[in-house]
BATIGU-573445 format. One record per residue: residue number from 1; residue in three letters; x, y, z of N, C-alpha, C, CB in turn. Coordinates in steps of 0.05 Angstrom, whole numbers, plus 5000, padded with zeros to 4 digits. Glycine has a CB too. Layout:
<atoms>
{atom NUM; Ala; {X; Y; Z}; {X; Y; Z}; {X; Y; Z}; {X; Y; Z}}
...
</atoms>
This chain:
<atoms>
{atom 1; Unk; {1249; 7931; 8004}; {1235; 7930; 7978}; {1207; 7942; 7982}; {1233; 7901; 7968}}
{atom 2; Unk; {1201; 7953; 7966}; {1169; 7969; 7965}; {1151; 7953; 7944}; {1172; 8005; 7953}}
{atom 3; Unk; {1128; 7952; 7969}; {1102; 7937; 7957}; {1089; 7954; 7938}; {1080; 7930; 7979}}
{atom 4; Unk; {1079; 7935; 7922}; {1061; 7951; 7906}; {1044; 7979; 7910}; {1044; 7934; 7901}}
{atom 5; Unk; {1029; 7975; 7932}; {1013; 7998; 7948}; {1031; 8022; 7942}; {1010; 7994; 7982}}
{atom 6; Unk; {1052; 8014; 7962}; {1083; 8037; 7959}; {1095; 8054; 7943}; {1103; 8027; 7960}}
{atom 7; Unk; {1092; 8027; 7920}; {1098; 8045; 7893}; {1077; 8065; 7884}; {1102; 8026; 7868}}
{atom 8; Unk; {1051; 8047; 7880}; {1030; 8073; 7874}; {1026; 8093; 7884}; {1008; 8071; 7876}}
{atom 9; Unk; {1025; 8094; 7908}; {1028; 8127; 7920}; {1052; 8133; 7918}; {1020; 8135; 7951}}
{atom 10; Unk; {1076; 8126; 7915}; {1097; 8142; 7911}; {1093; 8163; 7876}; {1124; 8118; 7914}}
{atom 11; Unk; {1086; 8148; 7857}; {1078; 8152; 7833}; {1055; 8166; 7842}; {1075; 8128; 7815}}
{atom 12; Unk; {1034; 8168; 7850}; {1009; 8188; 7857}; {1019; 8215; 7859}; {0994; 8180; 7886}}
{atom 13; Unk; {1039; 8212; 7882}; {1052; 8240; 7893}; {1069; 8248; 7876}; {1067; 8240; 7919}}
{atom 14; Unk; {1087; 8233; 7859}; {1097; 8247; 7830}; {1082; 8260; 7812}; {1107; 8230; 7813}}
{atom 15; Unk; {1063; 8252; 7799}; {1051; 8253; 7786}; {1029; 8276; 7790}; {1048; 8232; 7784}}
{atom 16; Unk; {1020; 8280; 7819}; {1001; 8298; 7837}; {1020; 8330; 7827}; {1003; 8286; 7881}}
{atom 17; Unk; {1038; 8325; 7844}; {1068; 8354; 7845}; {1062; 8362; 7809}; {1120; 8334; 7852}}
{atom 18; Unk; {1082; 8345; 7804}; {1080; 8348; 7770}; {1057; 8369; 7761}; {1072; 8316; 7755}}
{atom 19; Unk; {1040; 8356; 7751}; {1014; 8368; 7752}; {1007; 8397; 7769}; {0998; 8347; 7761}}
{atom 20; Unk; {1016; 8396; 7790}; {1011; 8414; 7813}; {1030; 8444; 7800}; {1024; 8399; 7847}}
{atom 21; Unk; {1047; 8432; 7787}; {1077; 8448; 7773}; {1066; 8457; 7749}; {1108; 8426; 7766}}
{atom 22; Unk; {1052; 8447; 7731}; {1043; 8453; 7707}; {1074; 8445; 7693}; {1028; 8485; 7704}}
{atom 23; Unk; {1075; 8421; 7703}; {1113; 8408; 7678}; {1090; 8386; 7667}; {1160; 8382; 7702}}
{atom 24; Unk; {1105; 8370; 7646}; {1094; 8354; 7625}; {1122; 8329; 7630}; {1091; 8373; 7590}}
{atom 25; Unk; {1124; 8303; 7629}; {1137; 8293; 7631}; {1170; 8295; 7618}; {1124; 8279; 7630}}
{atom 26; Unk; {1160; 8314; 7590}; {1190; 8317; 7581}; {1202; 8344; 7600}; {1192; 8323; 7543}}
{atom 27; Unk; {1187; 8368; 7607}; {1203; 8381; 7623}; {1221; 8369; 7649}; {1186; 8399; 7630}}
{atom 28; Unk; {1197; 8353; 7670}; {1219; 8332; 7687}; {1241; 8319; 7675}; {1207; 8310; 7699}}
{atom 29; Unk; {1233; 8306; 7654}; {1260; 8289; 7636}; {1286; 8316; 7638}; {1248; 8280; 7590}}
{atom 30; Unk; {1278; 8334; 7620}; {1299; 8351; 7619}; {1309; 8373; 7649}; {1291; 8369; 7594}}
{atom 31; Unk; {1298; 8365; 7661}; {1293; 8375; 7695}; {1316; 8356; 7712}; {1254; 8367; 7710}}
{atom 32; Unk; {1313; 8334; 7705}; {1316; 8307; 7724}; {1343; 8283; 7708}; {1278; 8289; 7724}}
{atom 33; Unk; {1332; 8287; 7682}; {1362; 8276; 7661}; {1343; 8252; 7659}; {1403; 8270; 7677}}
{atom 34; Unk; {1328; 8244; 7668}; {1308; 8214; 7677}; {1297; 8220; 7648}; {1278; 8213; 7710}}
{atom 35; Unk; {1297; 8186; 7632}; {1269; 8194; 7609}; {1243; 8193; 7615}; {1266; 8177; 7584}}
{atom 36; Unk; {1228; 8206; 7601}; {1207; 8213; 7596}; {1193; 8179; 7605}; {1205; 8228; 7565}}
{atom 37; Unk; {1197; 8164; 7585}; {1187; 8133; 7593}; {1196; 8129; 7615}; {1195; 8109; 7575}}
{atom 38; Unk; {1211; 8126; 7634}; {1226; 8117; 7659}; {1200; 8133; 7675}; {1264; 8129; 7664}}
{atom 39; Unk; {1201; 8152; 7678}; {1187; 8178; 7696}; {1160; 8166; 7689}; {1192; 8216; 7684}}
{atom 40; Unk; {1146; 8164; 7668}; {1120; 8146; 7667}; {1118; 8127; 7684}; {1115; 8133; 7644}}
{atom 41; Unk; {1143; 8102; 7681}; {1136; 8080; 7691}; {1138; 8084; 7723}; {1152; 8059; 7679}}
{atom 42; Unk; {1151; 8102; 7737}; {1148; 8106; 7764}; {1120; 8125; 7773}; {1175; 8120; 7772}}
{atom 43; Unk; {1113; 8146; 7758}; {1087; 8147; 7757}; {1058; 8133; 7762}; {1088; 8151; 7742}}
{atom 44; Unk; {1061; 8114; 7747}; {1045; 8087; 7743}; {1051; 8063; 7770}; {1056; 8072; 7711}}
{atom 45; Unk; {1071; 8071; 7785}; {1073; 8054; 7801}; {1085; 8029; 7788}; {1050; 8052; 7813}}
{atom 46; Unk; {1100; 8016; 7769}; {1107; 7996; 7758}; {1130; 7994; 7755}; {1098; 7993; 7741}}
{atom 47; Unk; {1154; 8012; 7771}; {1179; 8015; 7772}; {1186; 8029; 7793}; {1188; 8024; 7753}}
{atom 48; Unk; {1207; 8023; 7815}; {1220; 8036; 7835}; {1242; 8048; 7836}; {1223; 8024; 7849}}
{atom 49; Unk; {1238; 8072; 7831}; {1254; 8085; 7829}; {1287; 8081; 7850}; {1238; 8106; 7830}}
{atom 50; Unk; {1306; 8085; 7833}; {1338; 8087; 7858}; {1331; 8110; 7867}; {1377; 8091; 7845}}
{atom 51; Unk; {1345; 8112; 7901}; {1346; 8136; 7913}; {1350; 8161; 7900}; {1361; 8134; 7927}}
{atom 52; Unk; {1380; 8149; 7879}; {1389; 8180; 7863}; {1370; 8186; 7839}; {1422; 8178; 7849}}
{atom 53; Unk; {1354; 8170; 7836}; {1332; 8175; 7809}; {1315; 8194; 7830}; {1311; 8142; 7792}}
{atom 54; Unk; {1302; 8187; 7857}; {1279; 8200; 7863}; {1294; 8228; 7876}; {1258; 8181; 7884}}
{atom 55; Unk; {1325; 8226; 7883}; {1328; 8260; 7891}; {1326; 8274; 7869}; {1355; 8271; 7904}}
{atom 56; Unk; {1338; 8267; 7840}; {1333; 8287; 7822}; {1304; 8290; 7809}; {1352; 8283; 7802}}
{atom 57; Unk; {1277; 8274; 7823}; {1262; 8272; 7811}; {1247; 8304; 7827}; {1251; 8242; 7812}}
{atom 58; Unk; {1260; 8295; 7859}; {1258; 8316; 7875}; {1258; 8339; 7866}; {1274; 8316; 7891}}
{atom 59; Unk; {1280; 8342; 7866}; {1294; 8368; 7861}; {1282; 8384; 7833}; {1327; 8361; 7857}}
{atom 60; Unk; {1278; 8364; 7803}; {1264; 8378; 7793}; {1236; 8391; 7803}; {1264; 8366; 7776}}
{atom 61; Unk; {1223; 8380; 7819}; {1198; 8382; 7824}; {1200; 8398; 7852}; {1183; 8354; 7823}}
{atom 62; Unk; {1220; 8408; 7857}; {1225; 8427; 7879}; {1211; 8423; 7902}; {1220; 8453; 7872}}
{atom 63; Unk; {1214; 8399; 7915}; {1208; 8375; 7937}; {1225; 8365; 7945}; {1196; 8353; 7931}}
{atom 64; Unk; {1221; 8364; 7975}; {1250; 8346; 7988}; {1236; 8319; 7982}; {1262; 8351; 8029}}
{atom 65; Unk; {1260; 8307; 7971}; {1257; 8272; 7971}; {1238; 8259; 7993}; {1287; 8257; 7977}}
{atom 66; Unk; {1239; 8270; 8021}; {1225; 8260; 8043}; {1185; 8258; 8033}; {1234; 8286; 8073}}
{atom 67; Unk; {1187; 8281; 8027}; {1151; 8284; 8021}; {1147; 8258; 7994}; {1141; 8328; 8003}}
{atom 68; Unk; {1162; 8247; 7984}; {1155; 8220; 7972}; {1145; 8202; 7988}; {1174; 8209; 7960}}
{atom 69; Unk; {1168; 8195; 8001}; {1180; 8174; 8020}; {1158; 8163; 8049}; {1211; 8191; 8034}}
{atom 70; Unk; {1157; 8191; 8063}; {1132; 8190; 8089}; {1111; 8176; 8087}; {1117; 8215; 8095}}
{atom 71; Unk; {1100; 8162; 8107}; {1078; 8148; 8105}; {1058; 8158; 8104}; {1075; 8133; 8119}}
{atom 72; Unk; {1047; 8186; 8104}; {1034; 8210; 8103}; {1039; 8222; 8087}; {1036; 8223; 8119}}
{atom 73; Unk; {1022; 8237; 8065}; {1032; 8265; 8054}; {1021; 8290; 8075}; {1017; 8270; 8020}}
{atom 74; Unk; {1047; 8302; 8071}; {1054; 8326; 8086}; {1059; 8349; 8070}; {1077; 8321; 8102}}
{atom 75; Unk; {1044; 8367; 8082}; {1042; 8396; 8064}; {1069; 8409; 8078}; {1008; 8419; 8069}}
{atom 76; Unk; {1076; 8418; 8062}; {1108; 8442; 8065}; {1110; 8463; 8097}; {1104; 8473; 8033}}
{atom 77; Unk; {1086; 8473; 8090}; {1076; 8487; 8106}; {1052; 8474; 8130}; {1067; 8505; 8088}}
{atom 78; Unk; {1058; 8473; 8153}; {1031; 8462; 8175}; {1021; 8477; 8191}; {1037; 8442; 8194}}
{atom 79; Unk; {1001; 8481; 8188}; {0990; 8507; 8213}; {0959; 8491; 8224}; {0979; 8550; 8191}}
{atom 80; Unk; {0969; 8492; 8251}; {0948; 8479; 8271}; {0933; 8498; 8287}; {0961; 8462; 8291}}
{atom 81; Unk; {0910; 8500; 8282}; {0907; 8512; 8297}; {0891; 8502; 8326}; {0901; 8530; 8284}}
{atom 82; Unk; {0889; 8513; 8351}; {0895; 8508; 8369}; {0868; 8487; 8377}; {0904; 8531; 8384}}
{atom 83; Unk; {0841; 8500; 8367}; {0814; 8485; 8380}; {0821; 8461; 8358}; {0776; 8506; 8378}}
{atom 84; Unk; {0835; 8452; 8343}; {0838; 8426; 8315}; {0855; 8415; 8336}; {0854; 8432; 8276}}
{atom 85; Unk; {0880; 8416; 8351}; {0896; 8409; 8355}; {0893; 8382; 8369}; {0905; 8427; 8363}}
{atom 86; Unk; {0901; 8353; 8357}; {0900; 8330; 8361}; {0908; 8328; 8391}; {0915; 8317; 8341}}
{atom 87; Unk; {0900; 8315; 8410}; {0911; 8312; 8439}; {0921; 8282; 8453}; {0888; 8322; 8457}}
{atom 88; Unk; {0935; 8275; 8466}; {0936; 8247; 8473}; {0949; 8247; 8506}; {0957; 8230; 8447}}
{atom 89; Unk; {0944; 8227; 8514}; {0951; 8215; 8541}; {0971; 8209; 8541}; {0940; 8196; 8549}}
{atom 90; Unk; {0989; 8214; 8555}; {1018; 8203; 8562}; {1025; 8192; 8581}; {1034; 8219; 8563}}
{atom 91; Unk; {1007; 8196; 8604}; {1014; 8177; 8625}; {0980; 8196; 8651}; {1062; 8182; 8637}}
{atom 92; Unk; {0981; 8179; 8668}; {0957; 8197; 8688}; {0965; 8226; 8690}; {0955; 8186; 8722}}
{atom 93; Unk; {0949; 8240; 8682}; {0950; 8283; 8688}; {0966; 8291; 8676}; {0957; 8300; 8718}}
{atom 94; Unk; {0977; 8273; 8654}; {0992; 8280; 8632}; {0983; 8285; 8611}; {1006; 8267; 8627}}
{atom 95; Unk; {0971; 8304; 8594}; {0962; 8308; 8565}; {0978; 8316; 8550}; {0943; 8323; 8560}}
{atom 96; Unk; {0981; 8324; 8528}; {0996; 8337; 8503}; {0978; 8337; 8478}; {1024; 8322; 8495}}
{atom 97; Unk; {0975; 8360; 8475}; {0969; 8384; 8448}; {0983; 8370; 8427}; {0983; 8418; 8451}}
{atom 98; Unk; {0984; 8355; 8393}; {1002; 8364; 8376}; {1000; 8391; 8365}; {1004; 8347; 8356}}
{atom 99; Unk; {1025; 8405; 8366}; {1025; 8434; 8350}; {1030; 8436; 8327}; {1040; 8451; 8358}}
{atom 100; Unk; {1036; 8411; 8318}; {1056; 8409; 8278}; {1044; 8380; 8281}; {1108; 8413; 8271}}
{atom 101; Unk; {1026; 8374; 8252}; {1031; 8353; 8248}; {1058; 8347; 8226}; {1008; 8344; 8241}}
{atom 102; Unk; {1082; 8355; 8229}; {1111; 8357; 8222}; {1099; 8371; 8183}; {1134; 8316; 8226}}
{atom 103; Unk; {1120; 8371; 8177}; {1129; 8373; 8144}; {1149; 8349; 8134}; {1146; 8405; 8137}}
{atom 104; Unk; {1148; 8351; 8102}; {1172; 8333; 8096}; {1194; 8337; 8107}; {1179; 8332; 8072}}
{atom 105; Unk; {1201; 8321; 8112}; {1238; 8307; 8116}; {1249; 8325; 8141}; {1265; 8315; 8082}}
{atom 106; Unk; {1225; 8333; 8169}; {1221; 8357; 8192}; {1231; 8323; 8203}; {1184; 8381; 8203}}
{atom 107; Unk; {1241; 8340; 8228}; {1264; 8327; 8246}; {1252; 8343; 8275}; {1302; 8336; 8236}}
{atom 108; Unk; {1225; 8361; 8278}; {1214; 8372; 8304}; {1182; 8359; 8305}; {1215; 8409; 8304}}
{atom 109; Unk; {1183; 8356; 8323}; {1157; 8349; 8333}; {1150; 8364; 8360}; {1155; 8318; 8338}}
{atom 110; Unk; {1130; 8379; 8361}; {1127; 8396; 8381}; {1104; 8394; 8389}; {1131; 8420; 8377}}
{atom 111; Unk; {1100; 8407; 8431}; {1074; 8398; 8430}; {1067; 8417; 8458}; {1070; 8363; 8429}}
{atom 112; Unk; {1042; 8425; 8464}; {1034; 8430; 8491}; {1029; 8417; 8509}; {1019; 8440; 8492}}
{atom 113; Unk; {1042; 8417; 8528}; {1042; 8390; 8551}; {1027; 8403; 8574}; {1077; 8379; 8563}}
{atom 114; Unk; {1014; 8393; 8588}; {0990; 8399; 8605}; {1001; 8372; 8636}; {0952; 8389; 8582}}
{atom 115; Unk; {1005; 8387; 8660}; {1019; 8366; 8677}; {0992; 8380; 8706}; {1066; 8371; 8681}}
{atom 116; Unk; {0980; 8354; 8712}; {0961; 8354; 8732}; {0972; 8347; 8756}; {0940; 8338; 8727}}
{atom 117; Unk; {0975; 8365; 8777}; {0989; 8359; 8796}; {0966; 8343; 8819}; {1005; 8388; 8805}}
{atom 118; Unk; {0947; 8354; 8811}; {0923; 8333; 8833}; {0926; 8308; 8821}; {0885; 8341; 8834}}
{atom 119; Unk; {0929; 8296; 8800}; {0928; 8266; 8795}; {0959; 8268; 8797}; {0913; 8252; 8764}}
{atom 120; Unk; {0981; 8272; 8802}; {0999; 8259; 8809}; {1017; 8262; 8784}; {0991; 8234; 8817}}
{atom 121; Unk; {1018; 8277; 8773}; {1026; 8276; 8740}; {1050; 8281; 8739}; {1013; 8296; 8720}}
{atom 122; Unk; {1066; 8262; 8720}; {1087; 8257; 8717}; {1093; 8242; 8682}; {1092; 8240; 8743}}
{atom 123; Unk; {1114; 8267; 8681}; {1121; 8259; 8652}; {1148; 8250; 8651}; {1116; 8281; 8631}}
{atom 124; Unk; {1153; 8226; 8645}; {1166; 8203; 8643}; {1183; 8197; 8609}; {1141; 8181; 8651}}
{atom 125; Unk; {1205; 8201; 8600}; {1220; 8193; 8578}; {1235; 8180; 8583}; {1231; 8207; 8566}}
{atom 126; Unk; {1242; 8152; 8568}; {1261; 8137; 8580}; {1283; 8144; 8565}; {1256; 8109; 8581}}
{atom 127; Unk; {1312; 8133; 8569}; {1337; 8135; 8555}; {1333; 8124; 8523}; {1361; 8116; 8573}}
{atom 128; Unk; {1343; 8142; 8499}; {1339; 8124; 8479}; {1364; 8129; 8460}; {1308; 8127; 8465}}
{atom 129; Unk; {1375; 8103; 8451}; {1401; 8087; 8445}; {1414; 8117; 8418}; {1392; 8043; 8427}}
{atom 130; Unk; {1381; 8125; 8403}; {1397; 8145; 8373}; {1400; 8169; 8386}; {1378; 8152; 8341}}
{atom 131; Unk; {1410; 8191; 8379}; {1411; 8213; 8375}; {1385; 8232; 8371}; {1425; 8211; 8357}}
{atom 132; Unk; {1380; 8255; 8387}; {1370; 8269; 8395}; {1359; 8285; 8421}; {1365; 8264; 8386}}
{atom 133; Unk; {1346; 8292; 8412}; {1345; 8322; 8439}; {1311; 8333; 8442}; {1370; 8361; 8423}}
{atom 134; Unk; {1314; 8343; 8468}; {1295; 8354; 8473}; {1288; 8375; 8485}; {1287; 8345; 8479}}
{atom 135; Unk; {1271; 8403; 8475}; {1274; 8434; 8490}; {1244; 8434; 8503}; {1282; 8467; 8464}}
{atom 136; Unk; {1247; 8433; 8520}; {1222; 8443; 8551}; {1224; 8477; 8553}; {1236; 8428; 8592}}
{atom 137; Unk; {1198; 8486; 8552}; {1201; 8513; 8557}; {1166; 8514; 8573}; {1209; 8535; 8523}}
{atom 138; Unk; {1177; 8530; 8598}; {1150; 8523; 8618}; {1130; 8554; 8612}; {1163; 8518; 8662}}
{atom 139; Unk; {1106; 8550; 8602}; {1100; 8574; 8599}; {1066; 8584; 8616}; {1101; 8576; 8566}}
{atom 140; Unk; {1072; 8560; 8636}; {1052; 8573; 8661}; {1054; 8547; 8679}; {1013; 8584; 8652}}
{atom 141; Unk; {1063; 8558; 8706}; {1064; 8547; 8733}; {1097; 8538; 8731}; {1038; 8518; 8739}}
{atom 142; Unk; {1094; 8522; 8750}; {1124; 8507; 8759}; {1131; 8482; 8750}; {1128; 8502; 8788}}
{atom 143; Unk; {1152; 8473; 8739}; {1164; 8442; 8730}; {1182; 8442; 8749}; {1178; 8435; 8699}}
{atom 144; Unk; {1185; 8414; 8761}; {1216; 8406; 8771}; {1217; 8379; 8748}; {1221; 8395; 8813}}
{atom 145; Unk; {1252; 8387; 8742}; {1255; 8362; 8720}; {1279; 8349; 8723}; {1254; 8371; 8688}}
{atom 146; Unk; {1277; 8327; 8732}; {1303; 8313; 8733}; {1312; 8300; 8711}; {1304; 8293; 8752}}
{atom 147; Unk; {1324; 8303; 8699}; {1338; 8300; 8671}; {1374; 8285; 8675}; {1339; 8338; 8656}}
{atom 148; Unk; {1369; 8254; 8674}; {1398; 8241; 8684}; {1394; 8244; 8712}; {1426; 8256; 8673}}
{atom 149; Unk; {1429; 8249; 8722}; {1433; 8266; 8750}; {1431; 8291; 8756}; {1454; 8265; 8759}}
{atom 150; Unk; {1414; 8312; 8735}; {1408; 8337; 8740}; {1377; 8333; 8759}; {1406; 8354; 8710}}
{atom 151; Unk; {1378; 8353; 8774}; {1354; 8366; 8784}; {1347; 8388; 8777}; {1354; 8367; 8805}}
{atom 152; Unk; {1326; 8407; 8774}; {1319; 8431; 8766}; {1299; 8439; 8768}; {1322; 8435; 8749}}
{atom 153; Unk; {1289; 8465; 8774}; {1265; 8481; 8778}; {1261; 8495; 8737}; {1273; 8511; 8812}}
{atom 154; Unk; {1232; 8490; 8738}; {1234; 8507; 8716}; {1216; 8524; 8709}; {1237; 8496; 8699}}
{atom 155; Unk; {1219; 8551; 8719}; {1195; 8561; 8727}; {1185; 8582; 8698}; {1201; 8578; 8760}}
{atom 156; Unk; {1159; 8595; 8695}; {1150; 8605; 8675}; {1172; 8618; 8659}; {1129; 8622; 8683}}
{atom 157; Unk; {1171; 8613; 8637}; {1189; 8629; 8612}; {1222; 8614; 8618}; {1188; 8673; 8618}}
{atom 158; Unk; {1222; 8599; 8635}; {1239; 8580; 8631}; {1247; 8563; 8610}; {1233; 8569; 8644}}
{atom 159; Unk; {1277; 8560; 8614}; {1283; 8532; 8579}; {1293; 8514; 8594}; {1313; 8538; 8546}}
{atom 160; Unk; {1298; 8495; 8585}; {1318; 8471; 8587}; {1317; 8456; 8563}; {1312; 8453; 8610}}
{atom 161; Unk; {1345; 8451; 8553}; {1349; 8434; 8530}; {1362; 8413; 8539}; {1363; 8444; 8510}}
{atom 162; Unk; {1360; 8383; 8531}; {1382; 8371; 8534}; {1366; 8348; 8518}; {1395; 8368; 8565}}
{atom 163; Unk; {1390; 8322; 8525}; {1392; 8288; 8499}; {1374; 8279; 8510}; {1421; 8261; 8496}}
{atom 164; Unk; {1358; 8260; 8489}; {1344; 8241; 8488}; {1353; 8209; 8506}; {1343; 8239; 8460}}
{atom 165; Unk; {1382; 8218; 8508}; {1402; 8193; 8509}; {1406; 8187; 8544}; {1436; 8201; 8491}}
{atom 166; Unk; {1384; 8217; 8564}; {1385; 8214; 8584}; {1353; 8212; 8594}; {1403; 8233; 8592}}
{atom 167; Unk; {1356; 8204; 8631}; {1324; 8195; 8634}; {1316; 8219; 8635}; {1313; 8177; 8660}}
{atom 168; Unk; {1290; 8232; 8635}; {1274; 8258; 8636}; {1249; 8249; 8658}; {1262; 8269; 8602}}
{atom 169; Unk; {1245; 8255; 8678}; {1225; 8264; 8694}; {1203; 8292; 8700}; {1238; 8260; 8711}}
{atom 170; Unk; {1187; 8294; 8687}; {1183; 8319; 8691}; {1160; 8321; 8708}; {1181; 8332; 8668}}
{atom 171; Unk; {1153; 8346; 8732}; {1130; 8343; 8748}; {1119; 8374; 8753}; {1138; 8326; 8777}}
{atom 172; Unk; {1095; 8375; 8759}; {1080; 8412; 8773}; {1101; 8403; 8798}; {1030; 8419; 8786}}
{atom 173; Unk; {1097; 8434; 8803}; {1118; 8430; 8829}; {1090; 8451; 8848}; {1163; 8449; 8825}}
{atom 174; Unk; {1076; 8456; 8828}; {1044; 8471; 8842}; {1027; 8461; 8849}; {1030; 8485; 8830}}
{atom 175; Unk; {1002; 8467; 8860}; {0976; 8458; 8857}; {0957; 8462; 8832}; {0965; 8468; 8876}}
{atom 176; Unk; {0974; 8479; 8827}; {0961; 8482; 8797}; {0968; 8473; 8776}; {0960; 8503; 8788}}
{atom 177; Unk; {0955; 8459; 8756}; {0966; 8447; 8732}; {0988; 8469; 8717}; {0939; 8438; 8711}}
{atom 178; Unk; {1011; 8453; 8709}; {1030; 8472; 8694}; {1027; 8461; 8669}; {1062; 8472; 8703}}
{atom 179; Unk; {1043; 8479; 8644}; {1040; 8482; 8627}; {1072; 8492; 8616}; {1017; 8495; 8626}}
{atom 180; Unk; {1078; 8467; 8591}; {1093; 8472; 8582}; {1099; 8465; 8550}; {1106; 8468; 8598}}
{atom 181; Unk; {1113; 8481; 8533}; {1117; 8474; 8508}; {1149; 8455; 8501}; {1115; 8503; 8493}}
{atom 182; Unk; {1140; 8436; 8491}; {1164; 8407; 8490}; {1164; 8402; 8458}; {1151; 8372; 8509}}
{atom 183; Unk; {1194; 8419; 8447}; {1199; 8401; 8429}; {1220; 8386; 8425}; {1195; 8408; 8412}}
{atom 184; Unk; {1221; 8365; 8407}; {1229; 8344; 8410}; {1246; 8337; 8383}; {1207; 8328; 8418}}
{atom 185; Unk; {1260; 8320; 8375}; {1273; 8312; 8351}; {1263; 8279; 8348}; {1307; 8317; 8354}}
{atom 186; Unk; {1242; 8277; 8370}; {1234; 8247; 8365}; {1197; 8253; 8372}; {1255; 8221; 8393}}
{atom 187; Unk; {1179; 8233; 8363}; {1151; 8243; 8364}; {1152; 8225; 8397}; {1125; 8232; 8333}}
{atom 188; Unk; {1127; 8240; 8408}; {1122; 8228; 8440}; {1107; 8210; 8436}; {1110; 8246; 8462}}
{atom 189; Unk; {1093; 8198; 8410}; {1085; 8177; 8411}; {1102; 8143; 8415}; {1073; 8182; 8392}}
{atom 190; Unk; {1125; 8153; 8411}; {1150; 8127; 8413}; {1153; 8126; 8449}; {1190; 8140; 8392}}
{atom 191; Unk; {1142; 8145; 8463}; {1140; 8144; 8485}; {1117; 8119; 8488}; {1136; 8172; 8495}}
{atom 192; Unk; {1119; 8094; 8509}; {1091; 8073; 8510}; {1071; 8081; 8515}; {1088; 8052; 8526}}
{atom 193; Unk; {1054; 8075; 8511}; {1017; 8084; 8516}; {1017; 8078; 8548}; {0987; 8058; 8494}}
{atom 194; Unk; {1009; 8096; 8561}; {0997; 8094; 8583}; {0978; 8069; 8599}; {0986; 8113; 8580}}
{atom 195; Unk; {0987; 8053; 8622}; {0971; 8037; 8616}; {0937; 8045; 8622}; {0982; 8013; 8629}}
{atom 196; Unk; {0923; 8027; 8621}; {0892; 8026; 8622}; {0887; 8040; 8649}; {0877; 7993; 8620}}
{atom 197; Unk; {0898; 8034; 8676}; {0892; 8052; 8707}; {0902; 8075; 8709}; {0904; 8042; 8732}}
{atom 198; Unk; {0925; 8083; 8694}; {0936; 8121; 8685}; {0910; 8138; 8670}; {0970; 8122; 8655}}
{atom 199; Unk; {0905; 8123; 8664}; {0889; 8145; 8650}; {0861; 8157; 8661}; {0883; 8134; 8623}}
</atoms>
């Protein structure tokens, strides 16, 4: 069930698009089959819309259903650029770049991963129970990545794809910090925070 809050911005972001569209509530009506009064009252936040009310609310308004839904509004389009680019800790001499803060109803989360071989750096994923995957592509120095019972070198301009559903170890196999691009079908923040002495 959706809280009040919930509803209002869901209705904000209807109402925002709409507007953004130059439609009038009877064009969505005749867009969507929804009346005109119904489409108000979700507007206003004072009615929750059914799923199948908000895809065709979608669809008139040429929006994936997701860009309602997100706990974020998310522009269609995301372009990061690199000196903006949000960064976080993942574990000691582990950093990561975000490169997308995603789009609606996006299923990639991607990122520049930075692995310090003088602190010991080691990037760590544990096994996780849903569905998905992850593509490593090393684009300066050396990775060794044990992924399950695989072992592997992965050296510049290198790939490796594989499931979420196995362990991932990843390490420099240099003295020099390596560098690689990781995306993902899950965000690395579901990875645990590092504790307080890693960092």
């Amino acid at each position: 069930m959706s809280t009040p809050d919930e509803l209002r911005e869901l209705g904000r972001r209807i109402r925002k698009i709409r507007i953004e569209r130059r439609m009038t509530l009877k064009h969505v009506e005749a867009a969507s089959g929804l009346s005109a009064t119904h489409l108000s009252e979700i507007e206003r936040g004072r009615t929750s819309p059914t799923l199948g009310a908000l895809t065709r609310i979608a669809r008139a308004l040429r929006k994936e259903p997701a860009f309602f839904l997100e706990g974020q509004e998310l522009a269609d389009i995301a372009h990061t650029r690199r000196e903006e680019a949000p960064s976080m800790n993942l574990a000691r001499g582990v950093t990561a770049e975000v490169l997308t803060p995603g789009i609606p109803g996006s299923e990639i989360s991607a990122y520049r991963v930075t692995l310090d071989p003088a602190r010991s750096a080691e990037l760590e994923i544990r096994p996780r129970a849903f569905a998905g995957d992850v593509l490593y592509i090393a684009v300066r120095g050396s990775i060794e990545a044990r992924i399950g019972d695989d072992q592997m070198v992965i050296a510049e301009g290198d790939a490796v794809h594989a499931s979420l559903a196995l362990a991932h170890h990843v390490t420099a196999t240099s003295d020099a910090p390596a560098e690689l691009i990781l995306i993902a079908t899950r965000p690395l923040d579901e990875i645990p925070e590092p504790q307080e002495e890693d960092r």
